[in-house]
C-alpha positions as CSV (number, residue, x, y, z in Angstrom):
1,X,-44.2,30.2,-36.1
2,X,-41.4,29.5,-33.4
3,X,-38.2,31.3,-33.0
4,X,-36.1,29.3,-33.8
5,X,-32.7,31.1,-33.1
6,X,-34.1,32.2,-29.7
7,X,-34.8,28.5,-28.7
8,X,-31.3,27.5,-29.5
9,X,-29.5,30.5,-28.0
10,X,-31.7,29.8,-24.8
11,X,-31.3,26.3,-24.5
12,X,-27.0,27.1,-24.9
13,X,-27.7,29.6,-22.2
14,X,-28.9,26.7,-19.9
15,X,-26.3,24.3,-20.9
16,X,-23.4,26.8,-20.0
17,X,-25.3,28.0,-16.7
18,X,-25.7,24.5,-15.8
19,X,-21.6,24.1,-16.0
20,X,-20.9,26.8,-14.4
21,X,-23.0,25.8,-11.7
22,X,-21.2,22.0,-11.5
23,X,-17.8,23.9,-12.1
24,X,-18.2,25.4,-8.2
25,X,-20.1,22.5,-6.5
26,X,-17.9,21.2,-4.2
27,X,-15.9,18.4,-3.5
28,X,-18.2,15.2,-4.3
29,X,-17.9,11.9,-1.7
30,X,-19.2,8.4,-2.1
31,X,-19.3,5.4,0.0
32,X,-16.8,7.7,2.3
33,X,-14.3,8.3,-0.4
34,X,-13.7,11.5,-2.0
35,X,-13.9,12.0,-6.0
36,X,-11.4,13.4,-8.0
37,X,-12.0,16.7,-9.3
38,X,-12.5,17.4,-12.6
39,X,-12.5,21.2,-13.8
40,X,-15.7,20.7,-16.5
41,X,-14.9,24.3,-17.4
42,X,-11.1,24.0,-18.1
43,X,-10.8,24.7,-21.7
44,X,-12.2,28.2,-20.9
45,X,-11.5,28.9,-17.1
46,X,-7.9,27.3,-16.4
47,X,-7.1,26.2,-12.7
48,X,-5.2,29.8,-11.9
49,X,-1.5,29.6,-10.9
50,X,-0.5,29.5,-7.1
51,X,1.4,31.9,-5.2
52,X,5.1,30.1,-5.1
53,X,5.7,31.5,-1.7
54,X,2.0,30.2,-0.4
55,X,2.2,27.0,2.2
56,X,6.5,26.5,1.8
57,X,7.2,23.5,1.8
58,X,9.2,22.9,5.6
59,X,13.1,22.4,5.6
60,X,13.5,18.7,6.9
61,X,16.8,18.1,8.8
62,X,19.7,15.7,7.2
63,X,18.7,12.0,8.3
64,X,23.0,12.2,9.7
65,X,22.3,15.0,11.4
66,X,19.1,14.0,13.6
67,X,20.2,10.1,13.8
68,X,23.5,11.4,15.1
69,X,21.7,13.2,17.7
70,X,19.2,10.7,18.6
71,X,20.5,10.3,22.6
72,X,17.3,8.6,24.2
73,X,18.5,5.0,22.9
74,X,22.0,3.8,24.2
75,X,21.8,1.1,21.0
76,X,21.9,4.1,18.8
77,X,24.9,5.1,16.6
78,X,26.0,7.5,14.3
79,X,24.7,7.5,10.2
80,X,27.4,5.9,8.1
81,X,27.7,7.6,4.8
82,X,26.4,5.6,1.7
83,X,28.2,6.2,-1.6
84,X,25.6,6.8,-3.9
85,X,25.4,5.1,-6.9
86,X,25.1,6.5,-10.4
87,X,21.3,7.2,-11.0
88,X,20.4,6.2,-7.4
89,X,18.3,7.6,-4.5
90,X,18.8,6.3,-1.6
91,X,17.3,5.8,1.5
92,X,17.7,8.3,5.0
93,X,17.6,6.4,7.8
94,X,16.3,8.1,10.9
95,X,16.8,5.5,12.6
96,X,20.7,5.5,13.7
97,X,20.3,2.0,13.7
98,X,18.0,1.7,16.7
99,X,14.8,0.0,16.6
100,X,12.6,0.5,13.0
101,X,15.9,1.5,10.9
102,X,17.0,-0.5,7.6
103,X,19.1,-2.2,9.7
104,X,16.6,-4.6,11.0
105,X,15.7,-5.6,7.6
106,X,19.6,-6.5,6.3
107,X,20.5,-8.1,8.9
108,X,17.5,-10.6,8.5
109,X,18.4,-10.8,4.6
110,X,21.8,-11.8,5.9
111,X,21.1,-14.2,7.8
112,X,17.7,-15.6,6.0
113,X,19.0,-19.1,6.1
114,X,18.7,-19.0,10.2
115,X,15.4,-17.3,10.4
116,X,13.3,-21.1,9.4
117,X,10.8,-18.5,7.3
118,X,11.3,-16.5,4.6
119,X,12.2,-13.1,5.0
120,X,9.0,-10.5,4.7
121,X,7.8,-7.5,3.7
122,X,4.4,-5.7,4.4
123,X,3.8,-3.2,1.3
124,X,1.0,-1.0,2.6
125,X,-0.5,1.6,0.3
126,X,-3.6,3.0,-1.6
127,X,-4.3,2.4,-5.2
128,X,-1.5,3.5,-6.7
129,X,-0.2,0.1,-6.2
130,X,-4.0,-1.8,-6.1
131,X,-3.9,-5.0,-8.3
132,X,0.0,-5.7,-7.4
133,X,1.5,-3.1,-9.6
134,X,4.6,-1.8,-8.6
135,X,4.9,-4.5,-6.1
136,X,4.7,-7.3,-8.2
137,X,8.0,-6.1,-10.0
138,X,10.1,-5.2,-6.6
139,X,8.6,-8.5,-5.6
140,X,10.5,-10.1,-8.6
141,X,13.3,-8.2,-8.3
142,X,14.2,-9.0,-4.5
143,X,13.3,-13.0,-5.1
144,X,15.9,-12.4,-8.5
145,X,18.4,-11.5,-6.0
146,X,17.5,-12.9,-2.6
147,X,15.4,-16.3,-3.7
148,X,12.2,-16.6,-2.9
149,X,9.1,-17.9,-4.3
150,X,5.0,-17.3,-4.6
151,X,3.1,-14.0,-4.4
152,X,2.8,-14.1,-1.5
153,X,-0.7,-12.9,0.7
154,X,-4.1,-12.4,-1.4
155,X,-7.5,-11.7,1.0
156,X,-9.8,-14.4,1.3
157,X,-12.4,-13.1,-0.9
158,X,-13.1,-10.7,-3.5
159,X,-11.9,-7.2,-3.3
160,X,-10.7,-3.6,-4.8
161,X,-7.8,-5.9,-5.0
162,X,-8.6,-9.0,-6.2
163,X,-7.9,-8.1,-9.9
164,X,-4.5,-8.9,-10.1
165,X,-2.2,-10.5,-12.7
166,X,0.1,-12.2,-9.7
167,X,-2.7,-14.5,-8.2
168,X,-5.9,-16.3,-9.5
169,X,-8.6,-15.7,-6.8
170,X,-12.1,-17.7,-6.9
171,X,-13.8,-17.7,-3.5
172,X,-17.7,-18.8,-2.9
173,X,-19.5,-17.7,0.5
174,X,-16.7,-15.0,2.0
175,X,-18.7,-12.4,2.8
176,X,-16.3,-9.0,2.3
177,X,-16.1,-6.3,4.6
178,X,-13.5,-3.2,4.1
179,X,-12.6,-0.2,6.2
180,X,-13.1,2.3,3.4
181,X,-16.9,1.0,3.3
182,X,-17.8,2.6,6.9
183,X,-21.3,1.8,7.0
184,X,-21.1,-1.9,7.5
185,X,-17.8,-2.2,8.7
186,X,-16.8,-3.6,11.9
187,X,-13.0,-2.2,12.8
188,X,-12.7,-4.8,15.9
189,X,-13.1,-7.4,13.8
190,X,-10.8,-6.3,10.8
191,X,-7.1,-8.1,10.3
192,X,-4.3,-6.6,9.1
193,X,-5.4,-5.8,5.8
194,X,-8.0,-4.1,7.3
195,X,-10.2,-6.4,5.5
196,X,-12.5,-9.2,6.8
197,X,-14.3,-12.1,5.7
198,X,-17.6,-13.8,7.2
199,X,-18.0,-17.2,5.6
200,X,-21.2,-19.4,5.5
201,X,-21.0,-22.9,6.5
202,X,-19.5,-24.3,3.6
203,X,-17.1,-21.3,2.3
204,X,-14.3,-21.4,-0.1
205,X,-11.0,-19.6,-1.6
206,X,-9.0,-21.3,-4.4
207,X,-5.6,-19.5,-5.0
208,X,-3.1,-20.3,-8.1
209,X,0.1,-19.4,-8.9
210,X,0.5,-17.7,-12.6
211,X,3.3,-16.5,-14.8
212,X,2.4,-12.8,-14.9
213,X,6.0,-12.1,-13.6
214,X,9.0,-14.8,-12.4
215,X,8.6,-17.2,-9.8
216,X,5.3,-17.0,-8.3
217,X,3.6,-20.0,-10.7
218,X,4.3,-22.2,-7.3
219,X,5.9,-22.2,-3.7
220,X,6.4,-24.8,-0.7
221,X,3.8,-23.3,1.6
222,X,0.2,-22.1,2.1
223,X,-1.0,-21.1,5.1
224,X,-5.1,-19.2,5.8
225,X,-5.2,-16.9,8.7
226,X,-8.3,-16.7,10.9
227,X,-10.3,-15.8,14.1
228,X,-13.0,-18.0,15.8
229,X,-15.1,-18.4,18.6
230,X,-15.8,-21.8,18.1
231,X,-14.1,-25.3,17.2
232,X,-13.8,-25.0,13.4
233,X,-12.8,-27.5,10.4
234,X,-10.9,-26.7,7.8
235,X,-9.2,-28.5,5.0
236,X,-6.8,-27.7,2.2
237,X,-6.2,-29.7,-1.1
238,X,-3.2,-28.9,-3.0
239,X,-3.1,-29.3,-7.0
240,X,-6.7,-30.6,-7.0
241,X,-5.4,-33.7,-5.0
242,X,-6.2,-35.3,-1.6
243,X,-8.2,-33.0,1.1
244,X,-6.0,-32.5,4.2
245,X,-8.2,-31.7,7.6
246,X,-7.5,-29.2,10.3
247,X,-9.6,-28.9,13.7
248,X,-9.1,-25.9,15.5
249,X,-10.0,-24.8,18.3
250,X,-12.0,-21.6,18.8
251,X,-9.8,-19.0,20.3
252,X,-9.8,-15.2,20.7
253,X,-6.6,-15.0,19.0
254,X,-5.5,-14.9,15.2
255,X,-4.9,-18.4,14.1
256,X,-3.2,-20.1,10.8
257,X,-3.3,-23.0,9.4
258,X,-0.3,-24.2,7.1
259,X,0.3,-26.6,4.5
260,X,3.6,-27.9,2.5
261,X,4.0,-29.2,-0.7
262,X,5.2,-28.6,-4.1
263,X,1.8,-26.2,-4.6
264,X,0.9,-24.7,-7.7
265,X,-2.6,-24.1,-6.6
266,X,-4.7,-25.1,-3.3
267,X,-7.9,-24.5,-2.2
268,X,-8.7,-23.9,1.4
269,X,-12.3,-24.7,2.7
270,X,-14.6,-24.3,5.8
271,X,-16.9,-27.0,6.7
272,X,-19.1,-25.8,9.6
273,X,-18.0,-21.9,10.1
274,X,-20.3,-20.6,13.0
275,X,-21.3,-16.7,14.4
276,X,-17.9,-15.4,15.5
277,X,-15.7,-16.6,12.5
278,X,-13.5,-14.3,10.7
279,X,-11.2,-15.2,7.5
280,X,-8.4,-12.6,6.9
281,X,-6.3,-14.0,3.6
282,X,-4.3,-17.0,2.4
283,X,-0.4,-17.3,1.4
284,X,1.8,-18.9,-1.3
285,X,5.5,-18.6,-0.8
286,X,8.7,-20.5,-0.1
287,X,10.3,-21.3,2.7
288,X,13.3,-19.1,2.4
289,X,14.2,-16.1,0.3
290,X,12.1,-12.6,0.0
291,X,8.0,-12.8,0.5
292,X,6.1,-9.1,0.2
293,X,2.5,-9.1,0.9
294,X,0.8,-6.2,-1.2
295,X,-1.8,-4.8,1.3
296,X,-3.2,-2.1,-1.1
297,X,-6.3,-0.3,0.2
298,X,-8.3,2.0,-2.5
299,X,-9.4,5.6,-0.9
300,X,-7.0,4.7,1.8
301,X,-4.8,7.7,3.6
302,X,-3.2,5.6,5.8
303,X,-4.8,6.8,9.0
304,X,-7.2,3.9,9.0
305,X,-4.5,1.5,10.3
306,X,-4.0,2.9,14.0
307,X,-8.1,1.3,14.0
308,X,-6.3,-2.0,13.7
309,X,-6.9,-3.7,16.8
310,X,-3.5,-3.8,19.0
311,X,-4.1,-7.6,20.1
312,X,-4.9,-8.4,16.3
313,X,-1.6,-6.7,14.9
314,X,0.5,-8.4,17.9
315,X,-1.2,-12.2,17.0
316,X,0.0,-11.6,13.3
317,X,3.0,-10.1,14.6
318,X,3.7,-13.5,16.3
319,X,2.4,-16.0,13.6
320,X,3.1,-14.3,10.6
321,X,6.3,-11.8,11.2
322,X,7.3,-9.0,9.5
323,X,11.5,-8.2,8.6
324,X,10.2,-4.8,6.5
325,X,7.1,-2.9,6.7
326,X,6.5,0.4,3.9
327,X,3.7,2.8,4.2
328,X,3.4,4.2,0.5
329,X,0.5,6.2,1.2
330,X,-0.5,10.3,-0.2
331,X,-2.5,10.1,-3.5
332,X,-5.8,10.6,-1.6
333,X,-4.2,13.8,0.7
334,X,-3.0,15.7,-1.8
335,X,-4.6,18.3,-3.4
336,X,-4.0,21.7,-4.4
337,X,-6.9,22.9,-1.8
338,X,-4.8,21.7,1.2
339,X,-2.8,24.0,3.3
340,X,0.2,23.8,5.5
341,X,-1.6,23.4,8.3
342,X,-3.7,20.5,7.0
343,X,-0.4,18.6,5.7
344,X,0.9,19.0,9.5
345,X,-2.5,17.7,11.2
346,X,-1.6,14.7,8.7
347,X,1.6,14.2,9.5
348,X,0.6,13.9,13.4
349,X,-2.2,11.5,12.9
350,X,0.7,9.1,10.2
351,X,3.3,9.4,13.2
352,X,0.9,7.8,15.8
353,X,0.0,5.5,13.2
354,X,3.7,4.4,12.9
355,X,4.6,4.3,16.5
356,X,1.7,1.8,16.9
357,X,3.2,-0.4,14.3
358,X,6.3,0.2,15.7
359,X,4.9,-1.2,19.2
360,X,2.8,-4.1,17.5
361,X,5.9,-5.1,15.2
362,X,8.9,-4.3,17.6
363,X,11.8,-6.4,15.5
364,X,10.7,-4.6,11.8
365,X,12.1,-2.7,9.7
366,X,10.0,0.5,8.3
367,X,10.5,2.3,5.4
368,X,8.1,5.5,4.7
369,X,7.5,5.6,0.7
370,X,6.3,9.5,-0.4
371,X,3.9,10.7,-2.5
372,X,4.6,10.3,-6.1
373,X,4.3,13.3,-8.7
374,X,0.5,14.2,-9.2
375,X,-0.1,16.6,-11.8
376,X,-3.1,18.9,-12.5
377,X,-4.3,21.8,-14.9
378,X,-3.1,25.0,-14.7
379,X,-2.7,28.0,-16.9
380,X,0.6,26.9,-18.4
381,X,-0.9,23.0,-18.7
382,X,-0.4,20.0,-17.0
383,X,2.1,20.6,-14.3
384,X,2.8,19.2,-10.6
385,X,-0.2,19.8,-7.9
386,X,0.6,22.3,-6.2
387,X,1.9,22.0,-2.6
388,X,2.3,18.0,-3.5
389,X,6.3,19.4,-2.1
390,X,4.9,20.4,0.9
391,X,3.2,16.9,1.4
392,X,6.3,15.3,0.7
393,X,8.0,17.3,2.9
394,X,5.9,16.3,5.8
395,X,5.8,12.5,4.9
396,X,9.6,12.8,5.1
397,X,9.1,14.6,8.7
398,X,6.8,11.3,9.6
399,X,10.3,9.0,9.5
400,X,12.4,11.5,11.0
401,X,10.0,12.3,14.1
402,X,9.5,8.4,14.4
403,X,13.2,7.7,14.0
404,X,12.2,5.0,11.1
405,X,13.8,5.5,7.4
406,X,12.4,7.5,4.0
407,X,12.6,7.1,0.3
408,X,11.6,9.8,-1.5
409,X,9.8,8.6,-4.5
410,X,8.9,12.1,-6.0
411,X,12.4,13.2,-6.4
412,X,13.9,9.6,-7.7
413,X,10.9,9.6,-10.7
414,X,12.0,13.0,-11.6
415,X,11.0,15.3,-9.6
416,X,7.8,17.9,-10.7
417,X,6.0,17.0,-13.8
418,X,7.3,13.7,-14.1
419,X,3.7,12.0,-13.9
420,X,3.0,13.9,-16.6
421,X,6.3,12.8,-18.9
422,X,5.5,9.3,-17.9
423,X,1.6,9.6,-18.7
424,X,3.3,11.1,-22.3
425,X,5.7,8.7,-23.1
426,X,5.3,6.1,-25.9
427,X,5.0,3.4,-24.6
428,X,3.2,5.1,-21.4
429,X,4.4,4.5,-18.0
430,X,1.4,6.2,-16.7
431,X,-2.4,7.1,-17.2
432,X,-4.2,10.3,-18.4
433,X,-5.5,10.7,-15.3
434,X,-1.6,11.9,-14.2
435,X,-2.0,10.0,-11.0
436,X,-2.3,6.9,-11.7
437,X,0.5,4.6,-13.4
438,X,0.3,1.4,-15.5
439,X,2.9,-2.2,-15.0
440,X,5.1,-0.5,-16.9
441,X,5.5,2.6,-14.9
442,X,5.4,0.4,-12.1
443,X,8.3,-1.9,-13.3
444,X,10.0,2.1,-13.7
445,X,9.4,3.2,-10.0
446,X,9.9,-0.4,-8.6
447,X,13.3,-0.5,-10.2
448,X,14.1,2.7,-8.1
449,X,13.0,1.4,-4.9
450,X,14.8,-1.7,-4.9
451,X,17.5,0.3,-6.2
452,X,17.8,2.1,-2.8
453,X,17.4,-0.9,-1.0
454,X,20.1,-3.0,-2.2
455,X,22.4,0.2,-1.8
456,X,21.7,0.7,1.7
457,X,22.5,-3.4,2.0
């Protein structure tokens, strides 16, 4: 006769050795990108509280302070003091109105009507903002203001980020290739969305307007960025109507082809692609008023841009300009294992990445975004990751070492445990995850960015 009781209390034996032996594997990667942990354990061994005092978060100087001091650039000038409205954070400017300071980007929302272009804005970031959230509602809120029309870039095939409300993406023969997918990635022949697509010989991307949010059903323009080796035919056809044909020549520079029209949806076509030809993404927009180009990148830290060719980010600097570019970057650099130490090595790597921005994009605008809350378990509950402060503190070190400006986005949601209150409220702003938020929470935070922006205008 078997024992019964014995079978179950060893096979319960197993089960809990087994989790404790998952509990204290480590940190799990795949495809080059790291997993979030998960404490399988948690309802018996909390995450134990964290010395306060451990890895203090850095003092940062006042953005006055430093601009005021900034003698290597005769053009600077001393910070002017910004009443701050009711409920509003605004932006520190590092720049003291030198090259790479706020500046840059009002004076071309000024004078938009002169520029022959609409005014744009590069949103670079991880997946905290993958799909167009967050950016789809700034988006609306700058064209409410400042015109504009269209949603502006979408990548030429599918992607992490072709899921998106903002955009209807169908594509046939792009072949995708992504910097966060290492093992078949080329970085010289990536564009700026460190993205690329090889196309066969009859390729195809069809891109429509919808009414997720306020004026990006239609716009004037569409224009498909490119690199080639070889001669090259394309041809557009707006609203299901007549084909248009471009022959270009092949060319070891970034190329675009545009066309106008009242265009609610157009499909852009290659009819005999050879070796050597690269699609990067296709446009809708307006001829005036605000575009902003959501370059999400899931995994992404936002070290992978200085591997950006510097003649690739100079071509699109010339055909495709930028008045504003924000780095929004953090989610995958935080985490309660990381120390001082490792925040500062990130910090050094983010700066050189700015400066070469700064050198391919010389007449922008940039605006470094921080880290938003990211809670985790501890003993008391859900609560703020700890030494997330330190990692903002650092990312707001990154625009004052590179003399650009910062918006911190931790303290204008609320501050600690505000992922958590948003990931709570009814309806929620945020998922369960505590790190990631929903439209609505992005509708929340975008209303604080372009808060600060039209402020500091």
């Amino acid at each position: 006769m078997q024992n019964k009781p014995a079978q179950t209390f060893v096979l319960v034996a197993m089960v809990v050795a087994i989790l404790i032996y998952m509990h204290f594997l480590p940190q799990i990667s795949v495809a080059g990108n790291e997993l979030r942990p998960v404490n399988l354990l948690s309802d018996v061994i909390p995450e134990q509280e964290k010395d306060a005092q451990e890895d203090e978060a850095p003092m940062v100087p006042p953005a006055a302070s430093l601009a005021a001091g900034k003698q290597e650039n005769q053009n600077a000038r001393p910070m002017k003091k910004t009443p701050q409205p009711a409920g509003t954070f605004l932006i520190e400017d590092y720049s003291g109105g030198a090259q790479g300071g706020m500046e840059r980007f009002y004076h071309a929302l000024r004078n938009s009507r002169s520029l022959n272009r609409p005014v744009r804005i590069a949103y670079f970031g991880d997946s905290f903002v993958e799909g167009d959230i967050l950016t789809c509602d700034l988006r609306e809120m700058l064209q409410d203001r400042f015109g504009g029309m269209g949603a502006g870039w979408v990548d030429c095939g599918h992607t992490s980020n072709s899921n998106r409300g903002t955009a209807k993406v169908t594509s046939n023969g792009m072949v995708s290739y992504a910097v966060m997918n290492r093992s078949t990635f080329n970085k010289n022949l990536q564009g700026i969305s460190e993205r690329y697509f090889v196309p066969s010989r009859s390729a195809w991307v069809n891109i429509s307007g919808t009414s997720f949010r306020k004026h990006i059903a239609q716009g004037e323009r569409s224009e498909i960025y490119f690199k080639t080796r070889s001669p090259l035919t394309l041809t557009a056809s707006l609203n299901g109507g007549k084909e248009e044909t471009f022959r270009m020549e092949g060319s070891g520079k970034v190329q675009s082809a545009m066309v106008k029209g009242n265009i609610k949806k157009v499909k852009w076509a290659v009819n005999d692609a050879k070796e050597g030809t690269c699609f990067y993404g296709a446009t809708i927009e307006g001829g005036h008023g605000i575009t902003l180009d959501n370059f999400s990148m899931r995994g992404s830290s936002g070290i992978t841009l200085k591997g950006i060719p510097d003649n690739t980010l100079a071509d699109f600097a010339e055909i495709r300009p930028y008045d504003l570019i924000i780095l929004h970057f953090g989610l995958n650099v935080a985490s309660s294992k990381n120390t001082k130490a490792y925040y500062e090595h990130y910090k050094k790597q983010m700066v050189n990445v700015i400066n070469k921005m700064k050198r391919s994009f010389p007449h922008a605008a940039f605006l470094v975004v921080s880290i938003s809350d990211k809670d985790e378990r501890t003993q008391s509950g859900i609560s703020t990751m700890h030494g997330l402060e330190t990692l903002v503190a650092y990312q707001n070190m990154m625009a004052a070492e590179t003399h650009t400006a910062f918006f911190n986005l931790y303290k204008a949601m609320g501050g600690k445990n505000s992922m958590k209150a948003m990931a709570e409220s009814q309806p929620p702003k945020a998922n369960r995850d505590y790190t990631h938020i929903n439209y609505r929470g992005g509708k929340f935070l975008a209303k604080k960015i372009y808060d600060a922006i039209v402020a500091g205008y």
